[in-house]
Structure formats: structure tokens, C-alpha cells
Backbone as CSV, one residue per row, in Angstrom:
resi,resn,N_x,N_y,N_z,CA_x,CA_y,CA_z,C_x,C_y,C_z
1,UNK,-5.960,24.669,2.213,-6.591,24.239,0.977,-6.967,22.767,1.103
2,UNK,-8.032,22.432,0.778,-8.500,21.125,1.057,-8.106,19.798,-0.404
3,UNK,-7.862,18.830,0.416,-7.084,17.727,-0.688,-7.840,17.386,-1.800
4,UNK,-7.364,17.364,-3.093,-8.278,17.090,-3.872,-8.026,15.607,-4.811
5,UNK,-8.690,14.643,-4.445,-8.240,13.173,-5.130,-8.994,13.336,-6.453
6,UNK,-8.786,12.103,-7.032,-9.594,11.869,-8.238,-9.816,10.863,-7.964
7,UNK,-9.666,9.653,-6.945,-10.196,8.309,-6.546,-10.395,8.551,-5.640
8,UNK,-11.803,8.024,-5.296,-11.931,8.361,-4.103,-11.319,7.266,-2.816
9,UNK,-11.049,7.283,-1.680,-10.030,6.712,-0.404,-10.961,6.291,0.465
10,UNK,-10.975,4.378,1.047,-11.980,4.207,1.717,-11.407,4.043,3.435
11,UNK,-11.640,4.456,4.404,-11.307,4.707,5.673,-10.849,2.990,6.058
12,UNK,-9.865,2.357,5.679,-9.655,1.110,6.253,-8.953,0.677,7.013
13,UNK,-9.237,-0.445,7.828,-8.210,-1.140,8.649,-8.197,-2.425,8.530
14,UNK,-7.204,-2.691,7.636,-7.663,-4.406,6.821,-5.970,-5.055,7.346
15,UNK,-6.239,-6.209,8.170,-4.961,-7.023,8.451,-4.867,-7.421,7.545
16,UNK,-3.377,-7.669,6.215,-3.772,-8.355,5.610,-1.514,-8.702,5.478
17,UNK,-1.142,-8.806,4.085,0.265,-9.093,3.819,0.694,-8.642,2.758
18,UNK,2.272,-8.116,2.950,2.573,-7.723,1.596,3.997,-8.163,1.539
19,UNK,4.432,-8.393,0.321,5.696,-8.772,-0.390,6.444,-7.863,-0.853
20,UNK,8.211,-7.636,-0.147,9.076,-7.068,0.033,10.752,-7.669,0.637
21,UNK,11.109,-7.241,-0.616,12.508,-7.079,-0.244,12.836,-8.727,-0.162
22,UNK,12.064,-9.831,-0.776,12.256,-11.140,-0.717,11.436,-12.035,0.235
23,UNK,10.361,-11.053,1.119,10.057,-11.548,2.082,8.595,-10.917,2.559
24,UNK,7.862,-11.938,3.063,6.515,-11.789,2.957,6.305,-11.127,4.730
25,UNK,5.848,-9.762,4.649,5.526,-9.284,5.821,3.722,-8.804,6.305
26,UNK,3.510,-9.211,7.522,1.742,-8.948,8.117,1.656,-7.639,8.315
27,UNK,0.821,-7.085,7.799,0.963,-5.433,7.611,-0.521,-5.336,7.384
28,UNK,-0.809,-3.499,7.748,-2.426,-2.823,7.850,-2.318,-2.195,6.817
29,UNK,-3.640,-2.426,5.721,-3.987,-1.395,5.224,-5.080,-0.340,5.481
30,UNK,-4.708,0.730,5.004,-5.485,2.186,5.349,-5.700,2.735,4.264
31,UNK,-6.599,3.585,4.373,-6.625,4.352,3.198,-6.731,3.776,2.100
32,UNK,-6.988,2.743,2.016,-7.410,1.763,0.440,-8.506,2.384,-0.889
33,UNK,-7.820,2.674,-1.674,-8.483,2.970,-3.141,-8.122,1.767,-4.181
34,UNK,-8.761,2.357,-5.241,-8.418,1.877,-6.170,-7.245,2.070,-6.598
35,UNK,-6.325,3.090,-6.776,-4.996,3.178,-7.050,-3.683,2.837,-5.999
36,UNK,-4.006,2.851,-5.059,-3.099,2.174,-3.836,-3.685,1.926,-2.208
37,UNK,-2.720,2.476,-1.091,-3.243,2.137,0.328,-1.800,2.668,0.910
38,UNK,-2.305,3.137,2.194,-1.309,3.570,2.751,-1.198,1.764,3.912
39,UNK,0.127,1.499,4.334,0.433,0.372,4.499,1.338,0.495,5.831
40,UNK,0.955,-0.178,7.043,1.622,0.360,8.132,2.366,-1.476,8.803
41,UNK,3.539,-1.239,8.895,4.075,-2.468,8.904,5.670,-2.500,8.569
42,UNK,5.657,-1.756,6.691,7.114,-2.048,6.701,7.823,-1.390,6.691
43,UNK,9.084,-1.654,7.072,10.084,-0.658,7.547,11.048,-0.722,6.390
44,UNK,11.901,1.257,6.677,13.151,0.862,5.252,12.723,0.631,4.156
45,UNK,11.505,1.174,3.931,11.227,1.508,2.343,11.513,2.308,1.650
46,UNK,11.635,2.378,0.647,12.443,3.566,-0.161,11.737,4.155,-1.026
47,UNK,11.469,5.272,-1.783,10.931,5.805,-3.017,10.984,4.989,-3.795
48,UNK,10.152,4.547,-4.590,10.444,3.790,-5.920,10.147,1.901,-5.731
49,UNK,10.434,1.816,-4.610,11.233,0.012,-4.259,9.497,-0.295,-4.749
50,UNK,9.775,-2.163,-4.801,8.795,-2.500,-5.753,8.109,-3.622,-4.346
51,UNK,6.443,-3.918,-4.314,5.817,-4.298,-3.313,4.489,-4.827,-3.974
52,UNK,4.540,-6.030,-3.190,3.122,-6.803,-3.589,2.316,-6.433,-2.579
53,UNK,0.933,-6.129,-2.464,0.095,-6.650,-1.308,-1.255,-7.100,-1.305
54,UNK,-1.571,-7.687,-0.673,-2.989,-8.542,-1.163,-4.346,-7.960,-0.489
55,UNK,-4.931,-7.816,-1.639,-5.845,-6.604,-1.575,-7.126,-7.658,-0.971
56,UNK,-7.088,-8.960,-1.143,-7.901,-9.673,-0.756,-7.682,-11.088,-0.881
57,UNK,-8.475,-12.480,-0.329,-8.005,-13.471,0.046,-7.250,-14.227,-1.383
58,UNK,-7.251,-13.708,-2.412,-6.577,-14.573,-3.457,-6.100,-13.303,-4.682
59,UNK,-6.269,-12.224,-4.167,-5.724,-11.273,-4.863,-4.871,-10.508,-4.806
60,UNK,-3.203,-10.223,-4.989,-2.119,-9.483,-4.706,-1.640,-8.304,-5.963
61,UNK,-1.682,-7.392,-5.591,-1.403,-6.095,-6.523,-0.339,-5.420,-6.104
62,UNK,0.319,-5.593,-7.751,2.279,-4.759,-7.773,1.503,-3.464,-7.188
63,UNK,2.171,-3.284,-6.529,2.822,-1.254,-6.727,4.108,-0.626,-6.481
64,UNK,4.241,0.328,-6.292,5.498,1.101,-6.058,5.243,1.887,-4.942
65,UNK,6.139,2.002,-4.144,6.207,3.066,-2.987,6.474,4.224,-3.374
66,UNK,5.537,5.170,-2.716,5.902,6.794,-3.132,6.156,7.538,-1.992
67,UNK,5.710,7.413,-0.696,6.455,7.801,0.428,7.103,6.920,1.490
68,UNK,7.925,7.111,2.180,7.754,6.128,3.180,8.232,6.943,4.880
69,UNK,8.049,6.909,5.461,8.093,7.581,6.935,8.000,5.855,7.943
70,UNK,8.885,5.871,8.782,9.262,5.020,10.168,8.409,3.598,9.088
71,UNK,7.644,3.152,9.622,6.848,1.604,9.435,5.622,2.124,8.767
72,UNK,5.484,3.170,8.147,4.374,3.687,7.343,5.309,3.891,6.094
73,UNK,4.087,3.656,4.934,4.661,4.047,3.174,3.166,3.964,2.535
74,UNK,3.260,4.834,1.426,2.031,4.848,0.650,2.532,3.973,-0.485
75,UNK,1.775,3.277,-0.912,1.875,2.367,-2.333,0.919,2.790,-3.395
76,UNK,1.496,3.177,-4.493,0.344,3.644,-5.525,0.506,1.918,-6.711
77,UNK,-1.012,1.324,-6.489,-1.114,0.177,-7.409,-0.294,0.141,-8.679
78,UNK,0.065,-0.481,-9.745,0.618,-0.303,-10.901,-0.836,-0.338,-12.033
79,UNK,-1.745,-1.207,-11.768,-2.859,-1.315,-12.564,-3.865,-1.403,-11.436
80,UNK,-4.988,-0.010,-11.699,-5.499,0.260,-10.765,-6.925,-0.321,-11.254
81,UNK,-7.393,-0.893,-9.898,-9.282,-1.448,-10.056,-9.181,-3.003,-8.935
């Protein structure tokens, strides 16, 4: 059965940084929408745990982690756009 979004997901590979656990880590985003990005970098993330990452050179957006696997986690934005 084929995936069905309601935002659509743009194919990315953006070096960029995100904020965790007290501490600012260099991490890829992928999969960048408007509602989150899948984020390859941090490790020992948990369901739920709370994460900044900067969607661009002066812009950083809360989200929450909803999966996380080895140094991969998906982040769904808190206020999406």
C-alpha cells in the first residue's frame, strides 16, 4: 500500500545543527517538510525527548522525536511552516 502524507516531503540533504540533551550537535537533514525532517546525527534519542534544529541560517524549530533507530530519528516540528 503506498504512503499517504498530507505534507508533502522534500528529498534533502541539508548540513545543518540541532539542540539536544544540553548540547548543540552537526547533524543531516532529510526528508524536510513542513511538519518535521528525518535527522541523521543523533544518537540515544528517545520517543517523546524534546529537540531544536535549525531549519535555516537564523531559524531553529522545537520538535519532538517520534522515532529513533541507531543515529537516525524523525522529528515532527511543534508549529509547522
Amino acid at each position: 500500500m503506498a504512503e499517504q502524507r498530507l505534507i508533502r516531503r522534500h528529498d534533502a540533504s541539508i548540513m545543518s545543527y540541532a539542540k539536544a540533551n544540553g548540547l548543540r550537535h552537526r547533524v543531516q537533514l532529510q526528508n524536510l517538510s513542513e511538519s518535521g525532517a528525518m535527522i541523521i546525527g543523533l544518537f540515544k534519542m528517545t520517543e517523546g525527548q524534546s529537540v531544536e534544529v535549525r531549519v535555516d541560517e537564523e531559524i531553529w524549530k522545537e520538535g519532538v522525536v517520534r522515532w529513533s533507530l541507531q543515529d537516525r530519528c524523525g522529528v515532527q516540528f511543534l508549529s509547522p511552516g
